[in-house]
SEKE-62590 format. One record per residue (C-alpha): residue number from 1; residue in three letters; x, y, z. Coordinates in steps of 0.5 Angstrom, whole numbers. Layout:
N
{vexza->NUM; zalo->ALA; X->X; Y->Y; Z->Z} .
...
//
This chain:
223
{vexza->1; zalo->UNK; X->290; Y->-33; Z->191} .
{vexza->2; zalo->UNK; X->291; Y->-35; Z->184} .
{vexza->3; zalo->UNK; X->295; Y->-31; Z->178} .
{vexza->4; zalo->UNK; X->296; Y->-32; Z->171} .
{vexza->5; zalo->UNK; X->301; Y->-31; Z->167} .
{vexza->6; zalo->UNK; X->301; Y->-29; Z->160} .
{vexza->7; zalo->UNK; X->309; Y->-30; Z->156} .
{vexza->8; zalo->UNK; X->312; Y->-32; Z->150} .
{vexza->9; zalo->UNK; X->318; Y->-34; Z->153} .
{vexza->10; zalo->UNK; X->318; Y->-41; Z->155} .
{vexza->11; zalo->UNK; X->324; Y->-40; Z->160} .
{vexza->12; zalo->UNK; X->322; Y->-34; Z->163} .
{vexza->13; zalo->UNK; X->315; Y->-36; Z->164} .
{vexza->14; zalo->UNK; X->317; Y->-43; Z->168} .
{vexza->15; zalo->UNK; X->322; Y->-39; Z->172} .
{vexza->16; zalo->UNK; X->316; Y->-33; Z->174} .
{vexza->17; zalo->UNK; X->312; Y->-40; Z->175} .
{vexza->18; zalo->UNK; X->316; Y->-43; Z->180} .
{vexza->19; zalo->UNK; X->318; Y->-36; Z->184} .
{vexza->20; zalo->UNK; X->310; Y->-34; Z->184} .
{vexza->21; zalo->UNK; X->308; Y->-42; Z->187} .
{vexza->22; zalo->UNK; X->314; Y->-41; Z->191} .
{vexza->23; zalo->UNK; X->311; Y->-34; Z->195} .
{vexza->24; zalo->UNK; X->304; Y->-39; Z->196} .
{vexza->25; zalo->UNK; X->301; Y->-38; Z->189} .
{vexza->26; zalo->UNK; X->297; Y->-42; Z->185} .
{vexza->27; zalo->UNK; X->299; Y->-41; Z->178} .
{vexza->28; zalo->UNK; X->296; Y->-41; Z->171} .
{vexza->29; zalo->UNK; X->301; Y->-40; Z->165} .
{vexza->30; zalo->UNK; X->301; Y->-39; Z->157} .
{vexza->31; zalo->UNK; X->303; Y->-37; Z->151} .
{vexza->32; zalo->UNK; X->299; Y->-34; Z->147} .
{vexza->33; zalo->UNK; X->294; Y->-28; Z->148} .
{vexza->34; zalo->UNK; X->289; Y->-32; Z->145} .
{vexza->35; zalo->UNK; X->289; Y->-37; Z->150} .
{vexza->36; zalo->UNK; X->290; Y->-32; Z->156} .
{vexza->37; zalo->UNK; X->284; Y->-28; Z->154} .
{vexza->38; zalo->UNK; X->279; Y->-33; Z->154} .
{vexza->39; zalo->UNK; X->283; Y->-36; Z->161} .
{vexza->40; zalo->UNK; X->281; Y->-29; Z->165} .
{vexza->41; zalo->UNK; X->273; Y->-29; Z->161} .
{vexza->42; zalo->UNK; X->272; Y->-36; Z->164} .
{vexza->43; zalo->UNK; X->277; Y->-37; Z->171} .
{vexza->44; zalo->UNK; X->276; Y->-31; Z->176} .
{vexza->45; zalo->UNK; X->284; Y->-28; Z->177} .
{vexza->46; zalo->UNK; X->287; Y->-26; Z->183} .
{vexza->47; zalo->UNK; X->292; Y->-22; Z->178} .
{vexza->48; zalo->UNK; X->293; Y->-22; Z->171} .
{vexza->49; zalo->UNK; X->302; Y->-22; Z->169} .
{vexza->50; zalo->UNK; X->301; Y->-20; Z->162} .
{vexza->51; zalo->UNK; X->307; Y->-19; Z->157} .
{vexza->52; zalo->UNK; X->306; Y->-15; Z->151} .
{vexza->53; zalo->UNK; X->310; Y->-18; Z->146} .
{vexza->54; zalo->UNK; X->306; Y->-24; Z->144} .
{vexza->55; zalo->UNK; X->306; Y->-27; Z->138} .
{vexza->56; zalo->UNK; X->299; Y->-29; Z->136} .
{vexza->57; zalo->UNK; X->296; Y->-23; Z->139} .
{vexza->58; zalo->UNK; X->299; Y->-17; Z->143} .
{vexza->59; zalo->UNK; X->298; Y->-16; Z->150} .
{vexza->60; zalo->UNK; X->295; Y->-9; Z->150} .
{vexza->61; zalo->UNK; X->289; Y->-12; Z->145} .
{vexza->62; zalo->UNK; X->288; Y->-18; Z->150} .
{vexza->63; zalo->UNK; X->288; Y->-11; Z->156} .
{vexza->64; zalo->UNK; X->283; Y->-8; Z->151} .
{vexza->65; zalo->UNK; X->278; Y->-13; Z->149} .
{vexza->66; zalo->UNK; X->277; Y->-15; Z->158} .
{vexza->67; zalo->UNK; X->276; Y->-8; Z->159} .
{vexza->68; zalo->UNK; X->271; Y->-7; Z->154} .
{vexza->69; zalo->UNK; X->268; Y->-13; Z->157} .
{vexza->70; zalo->UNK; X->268; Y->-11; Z->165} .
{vexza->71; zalo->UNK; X->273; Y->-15; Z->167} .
{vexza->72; zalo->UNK; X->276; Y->-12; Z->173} .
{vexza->73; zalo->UNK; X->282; Y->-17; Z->173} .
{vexza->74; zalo->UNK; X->288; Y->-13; Z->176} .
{vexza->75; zalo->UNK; X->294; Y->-13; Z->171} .
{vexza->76; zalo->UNK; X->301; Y->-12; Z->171} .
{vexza->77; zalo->UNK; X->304; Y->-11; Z->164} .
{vexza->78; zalo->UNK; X->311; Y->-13; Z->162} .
{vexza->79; zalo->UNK; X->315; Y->-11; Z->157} .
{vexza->80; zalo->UNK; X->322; Y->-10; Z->154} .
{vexza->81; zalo->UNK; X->320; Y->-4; Z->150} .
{vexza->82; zalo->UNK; X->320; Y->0; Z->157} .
{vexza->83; zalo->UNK; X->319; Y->8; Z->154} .
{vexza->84; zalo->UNK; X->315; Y->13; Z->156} .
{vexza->85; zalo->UNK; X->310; Y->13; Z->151} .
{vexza->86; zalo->UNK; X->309; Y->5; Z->152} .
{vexza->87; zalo->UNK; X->307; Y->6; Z->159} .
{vexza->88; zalo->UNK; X->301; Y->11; Z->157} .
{vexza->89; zalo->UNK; X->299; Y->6; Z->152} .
{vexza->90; zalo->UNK; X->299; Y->1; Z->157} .
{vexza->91; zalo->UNK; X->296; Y->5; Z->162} .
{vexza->92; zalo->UNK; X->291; Y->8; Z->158} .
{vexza->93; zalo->UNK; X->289; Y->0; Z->156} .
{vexza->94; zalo->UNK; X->288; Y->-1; Z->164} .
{vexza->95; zalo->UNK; X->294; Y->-3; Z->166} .
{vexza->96; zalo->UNK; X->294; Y->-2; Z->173} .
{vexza->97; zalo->UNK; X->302; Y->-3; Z->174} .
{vexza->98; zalo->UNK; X->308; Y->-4; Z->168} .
{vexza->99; zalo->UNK; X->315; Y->-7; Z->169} .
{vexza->100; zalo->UNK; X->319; Y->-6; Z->164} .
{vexza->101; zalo->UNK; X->324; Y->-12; Z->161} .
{vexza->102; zalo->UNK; X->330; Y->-14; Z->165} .
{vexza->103; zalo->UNK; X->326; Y->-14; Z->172} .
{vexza->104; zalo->UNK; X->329; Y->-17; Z->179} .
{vexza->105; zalo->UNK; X->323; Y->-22; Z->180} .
{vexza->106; zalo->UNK; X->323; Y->-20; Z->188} .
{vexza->107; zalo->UNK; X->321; Y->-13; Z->185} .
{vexza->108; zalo->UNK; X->316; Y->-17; Z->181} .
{vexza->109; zalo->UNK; X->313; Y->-21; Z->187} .
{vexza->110; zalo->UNK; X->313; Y->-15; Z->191} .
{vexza->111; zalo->UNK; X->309; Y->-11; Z->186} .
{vexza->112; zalo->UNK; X->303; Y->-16; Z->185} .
{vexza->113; zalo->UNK; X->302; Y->-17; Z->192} .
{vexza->114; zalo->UNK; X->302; Y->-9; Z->193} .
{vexza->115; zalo->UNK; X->297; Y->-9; Z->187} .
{vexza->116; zalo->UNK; X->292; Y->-14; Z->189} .
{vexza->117; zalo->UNK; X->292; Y->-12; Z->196} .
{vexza->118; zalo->UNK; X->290; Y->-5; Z->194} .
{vexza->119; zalo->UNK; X->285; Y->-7; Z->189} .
{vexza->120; zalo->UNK; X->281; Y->-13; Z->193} .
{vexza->121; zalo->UNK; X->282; Y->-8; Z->200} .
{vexza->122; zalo->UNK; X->276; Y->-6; Z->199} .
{vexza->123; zalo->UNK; X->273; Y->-14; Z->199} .
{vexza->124; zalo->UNK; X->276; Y->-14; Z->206} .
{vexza->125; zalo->UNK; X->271; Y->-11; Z->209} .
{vexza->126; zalo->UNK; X->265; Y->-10; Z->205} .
{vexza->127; zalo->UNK; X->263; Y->-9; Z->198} .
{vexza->128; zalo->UNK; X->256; Y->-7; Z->196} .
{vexza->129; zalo->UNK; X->253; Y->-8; Z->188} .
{vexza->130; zalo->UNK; X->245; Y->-7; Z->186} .
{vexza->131; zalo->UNK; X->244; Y->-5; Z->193} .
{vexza->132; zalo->UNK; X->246; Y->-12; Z->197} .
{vexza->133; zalo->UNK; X->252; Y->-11; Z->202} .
{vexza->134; zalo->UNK; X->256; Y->-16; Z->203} .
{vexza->135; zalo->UNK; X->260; Y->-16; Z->210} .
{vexza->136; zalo->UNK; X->267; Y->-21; Z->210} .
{vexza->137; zalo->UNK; X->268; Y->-20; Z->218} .
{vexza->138; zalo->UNK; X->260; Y->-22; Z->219} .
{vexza->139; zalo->UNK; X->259; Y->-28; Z->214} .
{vexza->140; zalo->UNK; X->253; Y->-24; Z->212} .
{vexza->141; zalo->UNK; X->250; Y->-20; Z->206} .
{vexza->142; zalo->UNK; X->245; Y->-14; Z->207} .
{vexza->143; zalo->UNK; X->240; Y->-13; Z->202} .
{vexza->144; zalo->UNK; X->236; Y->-7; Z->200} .
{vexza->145; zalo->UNK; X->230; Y->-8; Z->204} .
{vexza->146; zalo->UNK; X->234; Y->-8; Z->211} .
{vexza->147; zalo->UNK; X->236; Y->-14; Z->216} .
{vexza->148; zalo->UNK; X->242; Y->-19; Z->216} .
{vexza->149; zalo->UNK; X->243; Y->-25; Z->212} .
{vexza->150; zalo->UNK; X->247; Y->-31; Z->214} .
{vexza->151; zalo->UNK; X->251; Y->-35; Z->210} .
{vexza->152; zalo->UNK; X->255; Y->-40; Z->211} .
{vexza->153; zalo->UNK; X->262; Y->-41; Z->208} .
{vexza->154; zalo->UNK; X->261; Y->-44; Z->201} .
{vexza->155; zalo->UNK; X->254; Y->-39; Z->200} .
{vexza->156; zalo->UNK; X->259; Y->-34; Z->202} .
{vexza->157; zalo->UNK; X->265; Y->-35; Z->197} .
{vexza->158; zalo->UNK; X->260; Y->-36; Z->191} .
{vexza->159; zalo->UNK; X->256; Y->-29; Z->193} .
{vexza->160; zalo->UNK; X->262; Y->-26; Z->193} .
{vexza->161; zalo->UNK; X->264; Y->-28; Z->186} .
{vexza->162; zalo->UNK; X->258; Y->-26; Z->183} .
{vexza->163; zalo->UNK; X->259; Y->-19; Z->187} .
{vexza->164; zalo->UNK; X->266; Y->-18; Z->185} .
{vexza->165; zalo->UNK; X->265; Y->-18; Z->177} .
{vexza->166; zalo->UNK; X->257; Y->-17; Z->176} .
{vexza->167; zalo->UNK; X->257; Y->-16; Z->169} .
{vexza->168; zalo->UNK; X->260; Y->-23; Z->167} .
{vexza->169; zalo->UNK; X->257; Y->-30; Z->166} .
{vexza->170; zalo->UNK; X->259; Y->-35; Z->171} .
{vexza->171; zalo->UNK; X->259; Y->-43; Z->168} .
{vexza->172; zalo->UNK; X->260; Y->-47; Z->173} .
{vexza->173; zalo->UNK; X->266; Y->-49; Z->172} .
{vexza->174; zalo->UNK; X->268; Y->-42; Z->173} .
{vexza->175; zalo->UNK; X->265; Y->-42; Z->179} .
{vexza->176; zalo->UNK; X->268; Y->-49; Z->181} .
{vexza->177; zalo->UNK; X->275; Y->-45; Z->180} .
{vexza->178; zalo->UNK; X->274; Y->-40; Z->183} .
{vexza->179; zalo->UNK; X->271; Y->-42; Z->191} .
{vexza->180; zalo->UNK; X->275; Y->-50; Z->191} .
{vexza->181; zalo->UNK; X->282; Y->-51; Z->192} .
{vexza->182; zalo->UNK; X->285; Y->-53; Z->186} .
{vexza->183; zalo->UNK; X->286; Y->-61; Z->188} .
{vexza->184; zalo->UNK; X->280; Y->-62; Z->189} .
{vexza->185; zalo->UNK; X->275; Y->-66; Z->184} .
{vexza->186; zalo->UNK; X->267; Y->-65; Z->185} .
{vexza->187; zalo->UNK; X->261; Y->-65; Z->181} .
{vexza->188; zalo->UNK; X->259; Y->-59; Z->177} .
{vexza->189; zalo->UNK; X->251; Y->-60; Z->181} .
{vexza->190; zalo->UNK; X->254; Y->-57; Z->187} .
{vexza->191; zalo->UNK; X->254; Y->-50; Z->184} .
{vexza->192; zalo->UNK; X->247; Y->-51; Z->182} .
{vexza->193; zalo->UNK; X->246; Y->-53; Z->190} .
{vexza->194; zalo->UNK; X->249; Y->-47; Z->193} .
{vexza->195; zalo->UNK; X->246; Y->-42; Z->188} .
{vexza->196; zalo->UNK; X->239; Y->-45; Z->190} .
{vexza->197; zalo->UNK; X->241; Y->-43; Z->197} .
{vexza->198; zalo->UNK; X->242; Y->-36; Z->196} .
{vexza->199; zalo->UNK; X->236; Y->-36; Z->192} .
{vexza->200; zalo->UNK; X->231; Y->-40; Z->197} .
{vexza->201; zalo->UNK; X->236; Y->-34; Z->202} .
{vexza->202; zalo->UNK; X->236; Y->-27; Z->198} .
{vexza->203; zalo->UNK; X->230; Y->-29; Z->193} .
{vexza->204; zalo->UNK; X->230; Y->-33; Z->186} .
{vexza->205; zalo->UNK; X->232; Y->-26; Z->182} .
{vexza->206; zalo->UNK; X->239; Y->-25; Z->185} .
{vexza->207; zalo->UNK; X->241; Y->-30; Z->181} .
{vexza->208; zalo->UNK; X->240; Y->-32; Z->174} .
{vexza->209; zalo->UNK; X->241; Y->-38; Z->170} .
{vexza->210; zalo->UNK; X->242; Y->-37; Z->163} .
{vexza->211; zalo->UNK; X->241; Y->-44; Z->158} .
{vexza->212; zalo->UNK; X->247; Y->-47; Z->156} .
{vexza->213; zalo->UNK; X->252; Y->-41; Z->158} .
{vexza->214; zalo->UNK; X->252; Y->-41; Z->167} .
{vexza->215; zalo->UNK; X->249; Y->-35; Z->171} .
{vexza->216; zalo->UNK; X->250; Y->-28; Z->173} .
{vexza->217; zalo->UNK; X->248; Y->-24; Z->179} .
{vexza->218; zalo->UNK; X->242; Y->-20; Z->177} .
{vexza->219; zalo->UNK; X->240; Y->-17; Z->183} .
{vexza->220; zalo->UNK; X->232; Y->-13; Z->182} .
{vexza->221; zalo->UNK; X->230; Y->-17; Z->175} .
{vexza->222; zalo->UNK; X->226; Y->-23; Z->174} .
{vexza->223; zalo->UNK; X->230; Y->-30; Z->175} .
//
């Protein structure tokens, strides 16, 4: 799985690094809420850590505009100002945990595993957008019209990432991110192969191709 975290100080954001790589994470770090925010528009997160304080733009702005953009990324806000009234800030922005400065890291790990098993607990079984039912126990989507479609285990993936955030614009090296190991070097053409799968399998507009920006899953419009 992987997580990103977003914090200005140099030394508590190599120390959560290394304790989250240690739990079987695959970590993406920075120190500006800039940065941070564009990081989650173009790579899909298994969870965001998000702290508040940052210098060039606050957490709760970098909280507001993905939540106004549809980005359901599950974010758990930190913060050395731990009042009350922050934390209905925080939640009202769309945080889905807060943590207040100083935290033990072990209740910090065992937040982040909790928030994302529930938020992405309803993947683990099915999950239907625009009509299509996609079922990880069979490997299988459903589309509206009826019967069941089988796909193998990368058309699954890629399927599942377009489900997950329908609204967003995938490029290809989004994609890339989000279903290949991390190691692992390939040609961006392999998005293009395996959205022509889905396509030849599910009809051309399940997927659009947008010029010069990616796709976005489009089920019942024109491709």
């Amino acid at each position: 799985m992987r997580i990103l975290i977003i914090e200005d100080d140099p030394v508590l954001i190599q120390h959560l690094k290394r304790k989250c790589e240690a739990a079987g994470f695959a970590v993406d770090t920075t120190r500006h809420g800039l940065e941070g925010e564009v990081m989650a528009r173009d790579i899909v997160y298994h969870a965001v850590i998000l702290d508040l304080g940052l210098p060039d733009q606050s957490g709760l702005t970098v909280l507001r505009n993905w939540r106004r953009a549809r980005n359901p990324v599950p974010v758990i806000v930190l913060t050395a100002r731990n009042t009350w009234q922050e934390r209905v800030e925080g939640i009202e922005a769309g945080a889905d945990d807060y943590l207040g400065k100083p935290f033990h890291i072990e209740e910090l790990l065992a937040r982040l595993k909790a928030l994302i098993l529930r938020c992405h607990s309803r993947f683990q079984g099915v999950l239907t957008v625009g009509g299509y039912t996609l079922s990880e126990e069979q490997q299988a989507v459903f589309p509206p019209a009826g019967g069941q479609v089988a796909l193998t285990a990368m058309e699954f993936r890629l399927l599942r990432v377009f489900m997950l955030a329908p609204a967003r614009i995938h490029s290809k090296e989004s994609l890339m991110n989000a279903i290949y190991d991390y190691d692992k070097t390939l040609d961006h053409n392999v998005i293009e192969v395996y959205v022509n799968h889905l396509r030849k399998k599910l009809g051309k507009e399940i997927i659009r191709t947008l010029r010069w920006q990616g796709y976005r899953f489009t089920p019942g419009e024109e491709g």
